[in-house]
The first five atom37 places (N, CA, C, CB, O) and aatype in JSON, in Angstrom:
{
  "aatype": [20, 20, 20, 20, 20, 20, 20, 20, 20, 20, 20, 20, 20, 20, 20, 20, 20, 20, 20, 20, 20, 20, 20, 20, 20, 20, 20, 20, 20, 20, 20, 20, 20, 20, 20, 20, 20, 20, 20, 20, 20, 20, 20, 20, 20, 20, 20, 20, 20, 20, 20, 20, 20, 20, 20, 20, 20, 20, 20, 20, 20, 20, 20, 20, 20, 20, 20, 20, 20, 20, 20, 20, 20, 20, 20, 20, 20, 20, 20, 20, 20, 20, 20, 20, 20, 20, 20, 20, 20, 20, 20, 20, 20, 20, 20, 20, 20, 20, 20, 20, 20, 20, 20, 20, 20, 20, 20, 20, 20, 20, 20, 20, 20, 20, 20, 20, 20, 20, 20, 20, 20, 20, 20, 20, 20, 20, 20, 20, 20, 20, 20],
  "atom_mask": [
    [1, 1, 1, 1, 1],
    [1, 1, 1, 1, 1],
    [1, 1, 1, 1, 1],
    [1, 1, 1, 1, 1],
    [1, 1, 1, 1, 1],
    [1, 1, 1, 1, 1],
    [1, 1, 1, 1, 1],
    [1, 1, 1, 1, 1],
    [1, 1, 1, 1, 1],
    [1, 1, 1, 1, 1],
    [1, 1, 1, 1, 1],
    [1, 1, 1, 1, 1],
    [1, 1, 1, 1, 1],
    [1, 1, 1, 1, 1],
    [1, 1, 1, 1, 1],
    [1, 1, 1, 1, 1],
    [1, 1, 1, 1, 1],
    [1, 1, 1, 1, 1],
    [1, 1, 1, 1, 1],
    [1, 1, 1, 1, 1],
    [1, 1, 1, 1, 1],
    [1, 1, 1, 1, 1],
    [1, 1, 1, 1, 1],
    [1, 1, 1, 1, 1],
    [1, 1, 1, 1, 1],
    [1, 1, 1, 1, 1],
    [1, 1, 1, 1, 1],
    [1, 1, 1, 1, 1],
    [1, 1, 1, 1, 1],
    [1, 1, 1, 1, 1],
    [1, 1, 1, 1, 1],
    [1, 1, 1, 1, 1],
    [1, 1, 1, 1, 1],
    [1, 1, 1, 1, 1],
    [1, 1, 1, 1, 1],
    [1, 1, 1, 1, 1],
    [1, 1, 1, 1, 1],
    [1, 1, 1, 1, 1],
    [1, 1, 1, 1, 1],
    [1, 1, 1, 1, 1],
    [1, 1, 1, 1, 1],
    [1, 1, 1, 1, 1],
    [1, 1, 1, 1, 1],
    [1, 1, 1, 1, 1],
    [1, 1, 1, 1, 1],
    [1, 1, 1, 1, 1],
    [1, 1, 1, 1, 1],
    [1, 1, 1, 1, 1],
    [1, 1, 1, 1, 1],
    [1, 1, 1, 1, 1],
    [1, 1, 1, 1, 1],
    [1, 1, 1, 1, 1],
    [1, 1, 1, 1, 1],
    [1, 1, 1, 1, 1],
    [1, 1, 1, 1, 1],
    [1, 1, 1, 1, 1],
    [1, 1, 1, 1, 1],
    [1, 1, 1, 1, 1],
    [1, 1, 1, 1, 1],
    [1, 1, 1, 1, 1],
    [1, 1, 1, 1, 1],
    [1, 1, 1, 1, 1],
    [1, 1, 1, 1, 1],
    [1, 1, 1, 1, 1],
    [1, 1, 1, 1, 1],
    [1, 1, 1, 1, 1],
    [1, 1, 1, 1, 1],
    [1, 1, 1, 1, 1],
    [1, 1, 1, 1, 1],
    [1, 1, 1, 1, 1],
    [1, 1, 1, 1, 1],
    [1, 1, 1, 1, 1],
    [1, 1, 1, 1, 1],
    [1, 1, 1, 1, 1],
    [1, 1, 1, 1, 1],
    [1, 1, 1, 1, 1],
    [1, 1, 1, 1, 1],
    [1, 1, 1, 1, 1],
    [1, 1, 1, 1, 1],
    [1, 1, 1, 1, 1],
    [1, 1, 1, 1, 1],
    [1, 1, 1, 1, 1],
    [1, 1, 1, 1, 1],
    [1, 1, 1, 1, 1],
    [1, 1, 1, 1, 1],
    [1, 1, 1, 1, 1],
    [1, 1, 1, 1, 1],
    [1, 1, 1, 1, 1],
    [1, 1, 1, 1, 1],
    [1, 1, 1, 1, 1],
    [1, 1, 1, 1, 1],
    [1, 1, 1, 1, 1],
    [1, 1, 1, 1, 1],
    [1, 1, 1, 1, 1],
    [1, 1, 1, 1, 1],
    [1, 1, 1, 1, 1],
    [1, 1, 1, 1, 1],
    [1, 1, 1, 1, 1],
    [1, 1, 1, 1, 1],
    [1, 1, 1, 1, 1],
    [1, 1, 1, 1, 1],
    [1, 1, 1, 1, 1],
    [1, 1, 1, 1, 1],
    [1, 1, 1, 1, 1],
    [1, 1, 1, 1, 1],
    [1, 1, 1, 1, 1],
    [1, 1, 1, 1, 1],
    [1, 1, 1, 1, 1],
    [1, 1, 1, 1, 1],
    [1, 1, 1, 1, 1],
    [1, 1, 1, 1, 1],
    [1, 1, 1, 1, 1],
    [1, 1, 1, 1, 1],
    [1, 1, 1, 1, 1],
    [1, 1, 1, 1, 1],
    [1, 1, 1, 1, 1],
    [1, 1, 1, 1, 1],
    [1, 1, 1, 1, 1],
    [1, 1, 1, 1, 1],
    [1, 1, 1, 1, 1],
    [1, 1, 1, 1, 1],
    [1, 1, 1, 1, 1],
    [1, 1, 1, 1, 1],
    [1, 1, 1, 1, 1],
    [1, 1, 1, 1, 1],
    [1, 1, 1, 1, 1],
    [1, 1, 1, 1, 1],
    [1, 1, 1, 1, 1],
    [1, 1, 1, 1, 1],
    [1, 1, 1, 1, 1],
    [1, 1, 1, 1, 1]
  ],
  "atom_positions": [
    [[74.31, 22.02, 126.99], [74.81, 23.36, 127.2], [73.75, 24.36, 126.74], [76.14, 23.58, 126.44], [73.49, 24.35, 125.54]],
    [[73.11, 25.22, 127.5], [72.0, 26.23, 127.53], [72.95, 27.55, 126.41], [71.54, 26.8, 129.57], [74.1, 27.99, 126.42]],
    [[71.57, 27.83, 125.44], [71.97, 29.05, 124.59], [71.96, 30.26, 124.79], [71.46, 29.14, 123.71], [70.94, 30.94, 124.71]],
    [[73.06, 30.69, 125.07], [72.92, 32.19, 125.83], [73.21, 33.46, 124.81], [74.15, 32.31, 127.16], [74.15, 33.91, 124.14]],
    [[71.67, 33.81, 125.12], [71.28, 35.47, 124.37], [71.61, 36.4, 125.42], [69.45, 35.83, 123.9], [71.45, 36.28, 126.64]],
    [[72.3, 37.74, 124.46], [72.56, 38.75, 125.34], [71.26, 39.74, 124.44], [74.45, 39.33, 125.41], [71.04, 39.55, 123.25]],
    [[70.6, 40.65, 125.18], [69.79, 41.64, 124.69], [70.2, 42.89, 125.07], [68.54, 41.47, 125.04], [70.78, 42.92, 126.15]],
    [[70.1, 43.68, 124.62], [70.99, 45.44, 124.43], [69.44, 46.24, 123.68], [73.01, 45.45, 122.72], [69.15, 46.56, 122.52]],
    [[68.73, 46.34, 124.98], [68.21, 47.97, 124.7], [67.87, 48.14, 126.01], [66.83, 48.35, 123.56], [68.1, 47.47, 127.02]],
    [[67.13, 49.41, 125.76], [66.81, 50.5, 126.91], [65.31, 50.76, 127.06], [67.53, 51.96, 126.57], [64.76, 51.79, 127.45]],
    [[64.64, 49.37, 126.56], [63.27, 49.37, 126.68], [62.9, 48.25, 127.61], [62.61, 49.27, 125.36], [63.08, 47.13, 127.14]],
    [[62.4, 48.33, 128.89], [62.15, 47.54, 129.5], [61.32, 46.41, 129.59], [62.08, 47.99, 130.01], [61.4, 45.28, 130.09]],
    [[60.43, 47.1, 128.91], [59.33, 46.14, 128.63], [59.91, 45.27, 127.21], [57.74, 47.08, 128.35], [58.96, 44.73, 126.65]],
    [[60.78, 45.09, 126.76], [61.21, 43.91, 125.83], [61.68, 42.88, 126.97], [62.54, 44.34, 124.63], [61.28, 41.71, 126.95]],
    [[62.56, 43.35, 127.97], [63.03, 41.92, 128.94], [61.95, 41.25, 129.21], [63.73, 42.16, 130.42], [61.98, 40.02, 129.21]],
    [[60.72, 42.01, 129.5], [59.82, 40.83, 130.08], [58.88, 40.46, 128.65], [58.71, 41.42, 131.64], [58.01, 39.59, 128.67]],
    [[59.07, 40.95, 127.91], [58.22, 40.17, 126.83], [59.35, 38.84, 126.58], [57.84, 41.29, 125.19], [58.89, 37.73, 126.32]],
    [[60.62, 39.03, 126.65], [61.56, 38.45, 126.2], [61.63, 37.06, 127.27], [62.79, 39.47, 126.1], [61.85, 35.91, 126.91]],
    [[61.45, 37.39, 128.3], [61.07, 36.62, 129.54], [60.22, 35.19, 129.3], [60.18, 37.62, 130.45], [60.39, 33.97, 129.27]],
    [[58.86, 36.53, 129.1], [57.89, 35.48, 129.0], [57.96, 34.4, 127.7], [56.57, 36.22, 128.98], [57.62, 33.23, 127.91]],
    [[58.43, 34.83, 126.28], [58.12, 34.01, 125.78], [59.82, 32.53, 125.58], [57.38, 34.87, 124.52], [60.24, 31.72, 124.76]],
    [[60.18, 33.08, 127.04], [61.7, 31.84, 126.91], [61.07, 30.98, 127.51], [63.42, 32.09, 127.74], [61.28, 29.78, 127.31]],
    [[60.0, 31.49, 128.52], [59.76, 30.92, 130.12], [60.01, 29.72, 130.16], [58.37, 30.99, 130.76], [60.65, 29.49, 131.18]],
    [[59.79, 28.47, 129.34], [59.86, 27.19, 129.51], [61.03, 26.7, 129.02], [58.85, 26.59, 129.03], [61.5, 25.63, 129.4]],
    [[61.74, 27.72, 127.87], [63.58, 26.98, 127.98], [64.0, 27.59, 128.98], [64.87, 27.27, 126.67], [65.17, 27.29, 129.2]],
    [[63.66, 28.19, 129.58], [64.51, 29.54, 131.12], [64.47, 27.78, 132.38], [62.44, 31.93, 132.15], [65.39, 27.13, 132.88]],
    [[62.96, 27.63, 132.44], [63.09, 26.59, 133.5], [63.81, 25.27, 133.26], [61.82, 26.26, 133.88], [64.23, 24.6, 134.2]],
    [[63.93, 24.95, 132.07], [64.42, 23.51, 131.6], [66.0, 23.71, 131.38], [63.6, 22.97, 130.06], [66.75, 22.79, 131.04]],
    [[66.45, 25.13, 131.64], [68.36, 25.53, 131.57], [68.66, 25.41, 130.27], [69.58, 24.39, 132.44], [69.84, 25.32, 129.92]],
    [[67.6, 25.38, 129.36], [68.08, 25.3, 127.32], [68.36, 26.6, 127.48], [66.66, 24.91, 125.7], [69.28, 26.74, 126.68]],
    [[68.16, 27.71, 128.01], [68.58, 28.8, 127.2], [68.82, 29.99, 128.36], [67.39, 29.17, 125.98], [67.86, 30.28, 129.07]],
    [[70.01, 30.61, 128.53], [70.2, 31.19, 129.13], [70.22, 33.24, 129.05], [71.03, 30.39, 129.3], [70.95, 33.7, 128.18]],
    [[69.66, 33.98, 129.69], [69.56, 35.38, 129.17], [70.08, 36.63, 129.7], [68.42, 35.63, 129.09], [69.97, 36.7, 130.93]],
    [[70.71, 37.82, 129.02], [70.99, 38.33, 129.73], [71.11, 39.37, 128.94], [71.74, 37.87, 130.42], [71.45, 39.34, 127.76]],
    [[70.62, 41.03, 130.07], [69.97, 41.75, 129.27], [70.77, 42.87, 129.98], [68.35, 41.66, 129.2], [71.06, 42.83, 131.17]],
    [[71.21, 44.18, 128.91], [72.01, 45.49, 128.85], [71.2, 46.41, 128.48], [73.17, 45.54, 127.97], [70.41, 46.18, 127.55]],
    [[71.22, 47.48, 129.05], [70.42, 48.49, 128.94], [71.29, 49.59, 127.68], [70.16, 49.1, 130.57], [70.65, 50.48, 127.13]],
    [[72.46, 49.42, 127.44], [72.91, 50.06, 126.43], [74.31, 49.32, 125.83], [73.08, 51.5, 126.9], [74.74, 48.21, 126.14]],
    [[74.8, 50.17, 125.01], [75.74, 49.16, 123.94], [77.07, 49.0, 124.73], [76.12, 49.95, 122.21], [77.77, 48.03, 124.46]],
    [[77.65, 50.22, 126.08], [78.83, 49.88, 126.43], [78.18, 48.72, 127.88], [79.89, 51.44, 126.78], [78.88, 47.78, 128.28]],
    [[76.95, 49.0, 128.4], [76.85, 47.37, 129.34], [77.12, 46.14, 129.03], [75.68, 46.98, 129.7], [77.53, 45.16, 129.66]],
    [[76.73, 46.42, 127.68], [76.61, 45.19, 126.53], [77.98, 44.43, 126.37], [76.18, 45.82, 124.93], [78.26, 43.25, 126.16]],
    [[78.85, 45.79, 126.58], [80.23, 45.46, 125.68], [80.85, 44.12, 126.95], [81.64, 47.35, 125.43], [81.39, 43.01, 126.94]],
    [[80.48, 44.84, 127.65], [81.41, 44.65, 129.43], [80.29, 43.31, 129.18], [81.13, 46.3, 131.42], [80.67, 42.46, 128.38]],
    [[79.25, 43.17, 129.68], [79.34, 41.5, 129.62], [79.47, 40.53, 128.81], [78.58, 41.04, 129.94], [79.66, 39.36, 129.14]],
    [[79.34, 41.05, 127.5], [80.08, 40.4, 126.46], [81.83, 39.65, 126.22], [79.92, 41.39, 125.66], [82.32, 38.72, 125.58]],
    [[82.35, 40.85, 127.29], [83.8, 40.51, 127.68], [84.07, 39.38, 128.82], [84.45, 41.83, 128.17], [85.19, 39.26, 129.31]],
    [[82.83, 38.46, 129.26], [82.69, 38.33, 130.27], [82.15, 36.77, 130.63], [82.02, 39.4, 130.57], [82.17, 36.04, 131.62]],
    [[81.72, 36.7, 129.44], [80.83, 35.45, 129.29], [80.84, 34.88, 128.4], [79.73, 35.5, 129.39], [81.54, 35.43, 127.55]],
    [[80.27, 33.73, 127.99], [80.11, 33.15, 126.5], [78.93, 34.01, 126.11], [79.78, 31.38, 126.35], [78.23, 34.6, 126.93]],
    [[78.69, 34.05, 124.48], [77.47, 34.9, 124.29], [76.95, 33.89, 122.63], [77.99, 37.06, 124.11], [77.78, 33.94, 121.72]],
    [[76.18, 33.4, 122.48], [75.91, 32.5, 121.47], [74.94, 33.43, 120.11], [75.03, 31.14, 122.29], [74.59, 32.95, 119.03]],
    [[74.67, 34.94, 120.66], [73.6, 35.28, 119.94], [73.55, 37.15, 120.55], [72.11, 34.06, 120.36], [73.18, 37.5, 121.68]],
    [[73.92, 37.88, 119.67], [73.46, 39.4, 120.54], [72.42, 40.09, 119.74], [74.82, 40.62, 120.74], [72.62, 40.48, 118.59]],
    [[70.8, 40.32, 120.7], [69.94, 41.32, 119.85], [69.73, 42.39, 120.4], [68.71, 40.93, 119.48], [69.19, 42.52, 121.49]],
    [[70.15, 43.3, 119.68], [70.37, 44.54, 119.67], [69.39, 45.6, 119.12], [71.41, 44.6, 119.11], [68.73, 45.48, 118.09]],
    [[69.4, 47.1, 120.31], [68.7, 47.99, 119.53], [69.82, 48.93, 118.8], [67.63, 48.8, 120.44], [71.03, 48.85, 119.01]],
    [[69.27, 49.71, 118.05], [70.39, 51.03, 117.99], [70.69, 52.23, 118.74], [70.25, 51.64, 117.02], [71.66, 52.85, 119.17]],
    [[68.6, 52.31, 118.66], [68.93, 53.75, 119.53], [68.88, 53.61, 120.97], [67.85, 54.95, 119.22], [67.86, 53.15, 121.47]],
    [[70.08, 54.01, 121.87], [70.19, 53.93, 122.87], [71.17, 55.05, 123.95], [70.41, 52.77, 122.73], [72.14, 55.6, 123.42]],
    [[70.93, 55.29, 125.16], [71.89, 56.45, 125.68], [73.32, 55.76, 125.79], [71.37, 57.09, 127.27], [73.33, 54.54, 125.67]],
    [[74.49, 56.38, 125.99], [75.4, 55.83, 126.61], [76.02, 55.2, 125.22], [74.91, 54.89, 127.86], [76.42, 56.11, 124.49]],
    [[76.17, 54.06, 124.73], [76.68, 53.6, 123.33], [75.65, 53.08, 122.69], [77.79, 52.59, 123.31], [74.92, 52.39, 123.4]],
    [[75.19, 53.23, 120.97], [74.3, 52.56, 120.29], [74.72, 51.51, 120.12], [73.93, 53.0, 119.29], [75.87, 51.21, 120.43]],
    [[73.64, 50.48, 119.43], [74.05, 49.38, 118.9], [74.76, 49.39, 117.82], [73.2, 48.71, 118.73], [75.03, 48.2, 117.6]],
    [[75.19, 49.99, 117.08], [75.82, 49.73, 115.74], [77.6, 50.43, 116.28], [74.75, 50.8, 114.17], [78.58, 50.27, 115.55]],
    [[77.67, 51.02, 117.36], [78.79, 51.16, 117.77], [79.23, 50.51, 118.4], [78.97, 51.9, 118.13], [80.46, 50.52, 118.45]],
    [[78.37, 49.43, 119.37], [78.56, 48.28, 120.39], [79.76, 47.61, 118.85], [76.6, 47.11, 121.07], [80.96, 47.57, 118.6]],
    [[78.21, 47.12, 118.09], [79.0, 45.58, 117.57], [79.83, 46.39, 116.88], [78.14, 44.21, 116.52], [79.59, 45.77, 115.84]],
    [[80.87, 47.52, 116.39], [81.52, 47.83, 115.67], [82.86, 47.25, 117.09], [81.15, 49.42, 114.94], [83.63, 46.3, 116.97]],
    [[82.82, 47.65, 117.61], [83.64, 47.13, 118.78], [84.02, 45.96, 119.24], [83.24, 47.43, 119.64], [85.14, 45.54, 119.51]],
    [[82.86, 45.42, 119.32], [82.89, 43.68, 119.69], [83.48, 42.84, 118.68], [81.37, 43.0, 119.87], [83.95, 41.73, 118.93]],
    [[83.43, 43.61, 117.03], [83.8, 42.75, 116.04], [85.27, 43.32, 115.98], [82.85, 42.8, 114.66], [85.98, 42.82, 115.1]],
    [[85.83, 44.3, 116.81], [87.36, 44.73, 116.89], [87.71, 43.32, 118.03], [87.69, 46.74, 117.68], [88.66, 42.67, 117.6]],
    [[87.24, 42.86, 119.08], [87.79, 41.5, 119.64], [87.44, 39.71, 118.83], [87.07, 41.56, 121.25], [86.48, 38.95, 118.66]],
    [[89.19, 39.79, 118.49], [88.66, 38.52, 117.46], [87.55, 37.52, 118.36], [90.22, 37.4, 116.89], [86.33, 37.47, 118.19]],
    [[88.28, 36.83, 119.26], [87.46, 35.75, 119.84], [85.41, 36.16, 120.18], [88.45, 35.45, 121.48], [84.57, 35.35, 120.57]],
    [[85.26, 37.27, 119.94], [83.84, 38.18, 120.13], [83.26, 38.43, 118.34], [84.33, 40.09, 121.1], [82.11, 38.55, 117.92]],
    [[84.57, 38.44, 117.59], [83.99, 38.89, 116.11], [83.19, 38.19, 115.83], [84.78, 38.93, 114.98], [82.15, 38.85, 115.77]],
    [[82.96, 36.89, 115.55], [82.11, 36.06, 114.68], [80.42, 35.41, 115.85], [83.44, 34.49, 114.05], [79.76, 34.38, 115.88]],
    [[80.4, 36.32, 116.38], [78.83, 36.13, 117.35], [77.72, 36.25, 116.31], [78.48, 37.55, 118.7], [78.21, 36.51, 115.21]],
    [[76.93, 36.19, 116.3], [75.64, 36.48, 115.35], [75.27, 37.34, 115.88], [74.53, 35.58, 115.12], [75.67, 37.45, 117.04]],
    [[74.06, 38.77, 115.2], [73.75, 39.61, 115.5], [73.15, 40.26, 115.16], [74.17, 39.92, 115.68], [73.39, 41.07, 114.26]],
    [[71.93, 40.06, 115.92], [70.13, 40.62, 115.23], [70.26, 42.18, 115.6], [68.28, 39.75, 116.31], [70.75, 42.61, 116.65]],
    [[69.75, 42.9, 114.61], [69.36, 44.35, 115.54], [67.79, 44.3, 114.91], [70.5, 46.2, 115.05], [67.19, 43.83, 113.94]],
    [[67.54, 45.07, 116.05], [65.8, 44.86, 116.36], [65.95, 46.7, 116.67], [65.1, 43.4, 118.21], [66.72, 47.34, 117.38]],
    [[65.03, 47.03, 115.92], [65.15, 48.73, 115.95], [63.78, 49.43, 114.98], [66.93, 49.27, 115.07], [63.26, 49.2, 113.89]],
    [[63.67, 49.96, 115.63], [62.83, 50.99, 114.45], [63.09, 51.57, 113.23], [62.53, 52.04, 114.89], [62.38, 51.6, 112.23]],
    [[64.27, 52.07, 113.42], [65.37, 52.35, 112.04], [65.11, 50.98, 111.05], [67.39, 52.41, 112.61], [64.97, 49.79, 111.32]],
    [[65.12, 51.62, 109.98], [64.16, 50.53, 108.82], [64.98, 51.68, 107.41], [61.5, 50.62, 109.05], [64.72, 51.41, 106.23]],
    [[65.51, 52.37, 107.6], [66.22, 53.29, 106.13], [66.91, 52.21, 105.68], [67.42, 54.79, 106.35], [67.31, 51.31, 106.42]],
    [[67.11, 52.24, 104.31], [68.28, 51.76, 103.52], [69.9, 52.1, 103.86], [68.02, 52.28, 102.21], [70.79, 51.31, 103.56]],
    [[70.12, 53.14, 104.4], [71.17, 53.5, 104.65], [71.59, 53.19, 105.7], [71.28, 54.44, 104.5], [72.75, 52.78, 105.77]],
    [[70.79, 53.29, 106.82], [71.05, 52.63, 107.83], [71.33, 51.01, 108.25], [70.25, 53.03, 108.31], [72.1, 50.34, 108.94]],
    [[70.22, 50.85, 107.41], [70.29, 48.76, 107.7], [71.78, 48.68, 106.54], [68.09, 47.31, 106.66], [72.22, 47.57, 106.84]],
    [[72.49, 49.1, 105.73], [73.6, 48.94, 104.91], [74.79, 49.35, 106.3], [73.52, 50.09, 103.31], [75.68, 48.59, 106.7]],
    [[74.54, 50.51, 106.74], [75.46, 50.46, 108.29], [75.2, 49.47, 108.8], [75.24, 51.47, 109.42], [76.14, 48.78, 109.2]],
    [[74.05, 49.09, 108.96], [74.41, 47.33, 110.09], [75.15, 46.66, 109.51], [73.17, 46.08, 110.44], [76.27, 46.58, 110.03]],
    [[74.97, 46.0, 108.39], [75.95, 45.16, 107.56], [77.11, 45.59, 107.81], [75.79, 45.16, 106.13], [77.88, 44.99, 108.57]],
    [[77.35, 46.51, 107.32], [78.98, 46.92, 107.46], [79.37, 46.55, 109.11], [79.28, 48.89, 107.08], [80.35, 45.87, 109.4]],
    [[78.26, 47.22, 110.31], [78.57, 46.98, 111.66], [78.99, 44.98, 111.87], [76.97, 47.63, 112.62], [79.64, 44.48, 112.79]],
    [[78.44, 44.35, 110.88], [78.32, 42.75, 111.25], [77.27, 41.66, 111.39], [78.71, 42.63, 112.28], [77.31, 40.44, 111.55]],
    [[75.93, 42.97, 111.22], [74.57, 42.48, 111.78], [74.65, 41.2, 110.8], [73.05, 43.64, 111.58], [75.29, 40.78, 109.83]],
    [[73.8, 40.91, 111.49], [73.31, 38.92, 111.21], [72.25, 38.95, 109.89], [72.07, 37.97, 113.01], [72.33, 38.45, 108.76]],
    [[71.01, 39.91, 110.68], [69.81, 40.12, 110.52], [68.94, 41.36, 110.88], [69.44, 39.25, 111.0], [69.08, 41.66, 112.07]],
    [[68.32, 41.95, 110.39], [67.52, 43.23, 110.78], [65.97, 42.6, 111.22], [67.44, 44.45, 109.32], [65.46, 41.54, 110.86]],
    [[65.51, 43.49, 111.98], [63.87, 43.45, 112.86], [63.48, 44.63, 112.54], [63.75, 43.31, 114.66], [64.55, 45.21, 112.37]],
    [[62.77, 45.27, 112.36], [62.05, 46.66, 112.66], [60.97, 46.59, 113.41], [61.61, 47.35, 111.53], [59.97, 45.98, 113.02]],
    [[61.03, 47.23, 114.63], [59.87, 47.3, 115.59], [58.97, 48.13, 114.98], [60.19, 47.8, 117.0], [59.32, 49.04, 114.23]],
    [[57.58, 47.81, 115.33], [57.24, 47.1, 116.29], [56.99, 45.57, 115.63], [56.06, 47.8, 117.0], [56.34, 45.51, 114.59]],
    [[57.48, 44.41, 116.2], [57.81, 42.86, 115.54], [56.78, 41.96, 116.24], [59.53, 42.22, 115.89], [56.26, 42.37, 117.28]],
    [[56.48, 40.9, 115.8], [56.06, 39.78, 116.35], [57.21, 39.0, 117.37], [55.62, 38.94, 115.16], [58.4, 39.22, 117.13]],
    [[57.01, 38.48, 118.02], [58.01, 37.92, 118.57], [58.25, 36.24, 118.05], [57.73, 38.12, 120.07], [59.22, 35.48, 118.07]],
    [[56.96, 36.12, 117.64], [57.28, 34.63, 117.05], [58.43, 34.43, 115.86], [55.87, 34.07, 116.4], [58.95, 33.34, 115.64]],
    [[58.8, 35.86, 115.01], [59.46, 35.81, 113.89], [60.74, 35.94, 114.85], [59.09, 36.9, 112.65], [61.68, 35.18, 114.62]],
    [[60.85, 36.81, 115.84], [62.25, 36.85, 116.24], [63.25, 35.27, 116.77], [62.13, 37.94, 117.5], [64.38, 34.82, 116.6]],
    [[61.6, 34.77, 117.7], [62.34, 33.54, 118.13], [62.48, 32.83, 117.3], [61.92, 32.84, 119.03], [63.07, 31.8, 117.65]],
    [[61.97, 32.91, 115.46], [62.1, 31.8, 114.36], [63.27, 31.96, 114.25], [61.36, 31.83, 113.03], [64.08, 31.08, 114.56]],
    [[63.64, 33.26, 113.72], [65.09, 33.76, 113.6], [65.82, 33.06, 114.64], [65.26, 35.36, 113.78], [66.26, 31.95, 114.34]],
    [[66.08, 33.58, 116.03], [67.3, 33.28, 116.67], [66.99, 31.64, 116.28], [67.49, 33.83, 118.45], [67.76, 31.14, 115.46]],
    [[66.15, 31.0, 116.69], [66.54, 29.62, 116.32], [67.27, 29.28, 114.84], [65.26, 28.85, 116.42], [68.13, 28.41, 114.73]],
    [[66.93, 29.85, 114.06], [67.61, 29.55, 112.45], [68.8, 29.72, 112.66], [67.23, 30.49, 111.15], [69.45, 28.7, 112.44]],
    [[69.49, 30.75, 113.06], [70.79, 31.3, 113.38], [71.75, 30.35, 114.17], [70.57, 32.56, 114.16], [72.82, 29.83, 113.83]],
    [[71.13, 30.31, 115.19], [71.88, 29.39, 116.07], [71.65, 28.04, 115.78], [71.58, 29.59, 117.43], [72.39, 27.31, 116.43]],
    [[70.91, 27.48, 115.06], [70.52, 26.24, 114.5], [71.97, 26.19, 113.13], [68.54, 26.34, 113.87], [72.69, 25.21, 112.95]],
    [[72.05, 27.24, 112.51], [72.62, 27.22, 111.72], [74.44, 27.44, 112.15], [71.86, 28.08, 110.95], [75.3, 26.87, 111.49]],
    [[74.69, 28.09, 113.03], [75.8, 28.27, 113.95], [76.68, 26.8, 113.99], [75.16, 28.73, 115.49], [77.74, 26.48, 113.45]],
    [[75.61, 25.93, 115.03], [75.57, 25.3, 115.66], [76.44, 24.16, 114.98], [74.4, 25.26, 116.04], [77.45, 23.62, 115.43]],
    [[75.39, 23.77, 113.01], [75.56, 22.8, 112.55], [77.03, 22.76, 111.74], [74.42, 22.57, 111.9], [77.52, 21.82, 111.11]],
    [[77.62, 24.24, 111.99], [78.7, 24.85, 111.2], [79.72, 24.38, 112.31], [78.59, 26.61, 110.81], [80.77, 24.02, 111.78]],
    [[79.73, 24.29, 113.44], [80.54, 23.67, 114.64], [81.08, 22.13, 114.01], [79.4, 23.48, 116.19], [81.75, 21.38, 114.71]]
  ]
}
């Protein structure tokens, strides 16, 4: 069964960085992706699909991320998803709002991507073994 990440921002150029570095679980069906340009697209395919993992920005038009997952964690069967936010926002006050929102884990752009994919694997590695 392929691991399906949902991604929630409004920067385009993350899908294809995000792209490129799945490319070889994308062809082998390990990992499946799917990407929202803001927090209420997010919400709607979240309602919609299985979702094993959501990384999230904050700042975004239409709904932020920290209002998405305040929402998603109002649907029980959606509450307990894991949930990276990847953002520029780096305040104390703010990353203490993620927590409270549910976040998993914080990123501050601009990131390596090798730490992100360490992360989602830890997470879902760790998910997984809790099954």
């Amino acid at each position: 069964m392929p691991i399906r990440i949902l991604f929630v921002d409004d920067e385009p150029d993350l899908e294809l960085l995000i792209r490129q570095k799945y490319r070889k679980q994308l062809r082998q069906g390990e990992v499946e992706l799917a990407f929202a340009g803001n927090g209420r697209e997010a919400l709607a395919l979240a309602q919609g699909r299985t979702v094993d993992l959501i990384v999230t920005d904050i700042n975004m038009p239409v709904m932020n991320g920290l209002e998405m997952l305040e929402a998603l964690r109002a649907v029980p069967r959606k509450a307990s998803i894991p949930a990276f936010i990847l953002s520029t926002e780096s305040s104390k006050s703010m990353v203490e709002r993620g927590k409270k929102c549910g976040a998993t884990a914080w990123i501050v752009k601009p990131f390596k991507p090798e730490i992100l994919i360490k992360g989602i694997a830890h997470v879902l590695a760790k998910a997984r073994g809790a099954a």
